[in-house]
C-alpha positions, 0 to 999 in steps of 0.5 A: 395598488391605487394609494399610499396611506401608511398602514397598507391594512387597516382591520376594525371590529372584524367578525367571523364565523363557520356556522356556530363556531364563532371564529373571530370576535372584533378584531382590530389591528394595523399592518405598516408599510414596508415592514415585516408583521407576525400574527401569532396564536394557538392552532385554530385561533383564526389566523389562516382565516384572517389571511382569507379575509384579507385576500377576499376568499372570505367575506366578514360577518361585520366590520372591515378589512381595507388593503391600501384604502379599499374595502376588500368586501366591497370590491367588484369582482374586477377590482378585487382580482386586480387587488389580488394581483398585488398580493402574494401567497406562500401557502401552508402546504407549499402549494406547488403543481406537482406534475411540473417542475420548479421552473414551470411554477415560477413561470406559471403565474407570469405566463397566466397573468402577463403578456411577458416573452418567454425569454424574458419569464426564463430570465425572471424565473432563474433571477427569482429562483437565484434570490432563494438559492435554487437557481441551481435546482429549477430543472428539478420536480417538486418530489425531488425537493426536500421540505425546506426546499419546496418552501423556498420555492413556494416563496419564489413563486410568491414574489414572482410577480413582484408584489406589494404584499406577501402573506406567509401561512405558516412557513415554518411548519414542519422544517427542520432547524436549519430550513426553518432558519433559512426561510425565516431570514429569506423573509426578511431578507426579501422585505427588505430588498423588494420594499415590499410588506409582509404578513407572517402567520404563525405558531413559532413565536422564536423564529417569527419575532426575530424576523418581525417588526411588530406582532400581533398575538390572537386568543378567542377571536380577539388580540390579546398583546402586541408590540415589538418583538422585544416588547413580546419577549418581555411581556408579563401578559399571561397569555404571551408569558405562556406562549412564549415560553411553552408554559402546560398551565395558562389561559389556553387550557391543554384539556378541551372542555369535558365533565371531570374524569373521575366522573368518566370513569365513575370513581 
């Protein structure tokens, strides 16, 4: 990346939508350099679709999303592949290939993207997959993983061209407590050993605000709270105070909008 201003993403006024359904509503938030940011909300609040954005898969409707001083969707398709080569994904599904092994998908972005020799990507490949505690596993095929080993590996593949920036799209999901509590110290971990920024999205409030240094909090396109993680678990926001502690009644309403069931059933 060409710059070093303090906020490696800087988003203003951000809009989006999937034909009528109006994703996205103004979005305004700052990503710090160096440190670990968590973006939290409900399913469907537009989080995965903030993390397209940034990445340039999506283009917005209005405003701006800059990573590092540059207006992603002004970028040429040059620019902004050069960009995406600084950015690593952990996808929500792991996103492995499934007919090749552990080891094949480290390789496989250094293969495609470097001009790297194959003993040097081999010495790479088992270095990344050391650093999530899978070295041992690298002979192994994707279904032969457990869950909470696919993600590890995912994230391997992620940091395995050493990027500026990781983006997470729910990487807790579907782990069981210890896989969860090993992946969410890897991200910290990680961030700090490689000096790197990541962005965690999520609807796990307790494992992402352990790890995070600050957090954004999404509701109806628009960010409802932020702060430290402390300040989050002590906030008295409504919005917050339900999601924190899993509260039925609050602003996001259990029930989707309906006529009344008494009417339904015409009692």
């Amino acid at each position: 990346m060409k710059g070093r201003v303090e906020h490696i993403i800087e988003i203003d006024d951000l809009h989006f939508a999937y034909g009528a359904n109006q994703v996205l509503r103004g979005i305004k938030l700052r990503v710090p350099r160096g440190k670990v940011v968590a973006i939290l909300g409900v399913s469907g609040s537009g989080k995965s679709t903030l993390l397209k954005l940034i990445g340039g898969q999506l283009r917005p409707q209005r405003g701006r999303v800059r990573v590092d001083g540059q207006v992603v969707h002004e970028l040429g398709d040059r620019d902004l592949y050069r960009l995406r080569r600084e950015m690593g994904m952990m996808f929500q599904a792991g996103g492995l290939f499934s007919d090749i092994s552990v080891f094949e998908n480290i390789a496989f972005p250094m293969r495609e993207l470097t001009d790297l020799p194959e003993d040097l990507i081999r010495r790479l490949v088992l270095m990344k997959l050391h650093s999530v505690g899978l070295r041992g596993a690298h002979t192994l095929m994707p279904n032969e993983l457990s869950g909470g080993m696919s993600r590890r590996v995912a994230l391997a593949r992620a940091i395995a061209l050493d990027p500026t920036l990781i983006m997470y799209d729910e990487p807790f999901a579907g782990l069981d407590p210890i896989s969860l509590n090993v992946i969410a110290n890897l991200i910290r971990r990680l961030n700090d050993a490689l000096g790197i920024t990541s962005i965690v999205v999520t609807y796990d409030v307790f494992e992402s605000l352990k790890v995070a240094d600050y957090a954004y909090f999404l509701h109806d396109g628009v960010v409802v709270a932020e702060g430290t993680a402390q300040e989050m678990l002590e906030s008295r926001d409504e919005f917050v105070d339900q999601f924190v502690n899993a509260k039925p009644d609050g602003p996001v309403a259990f029930h989707h909008p309906a006529v009344p069931y008494r009417e339904t059933l015409r009692l």
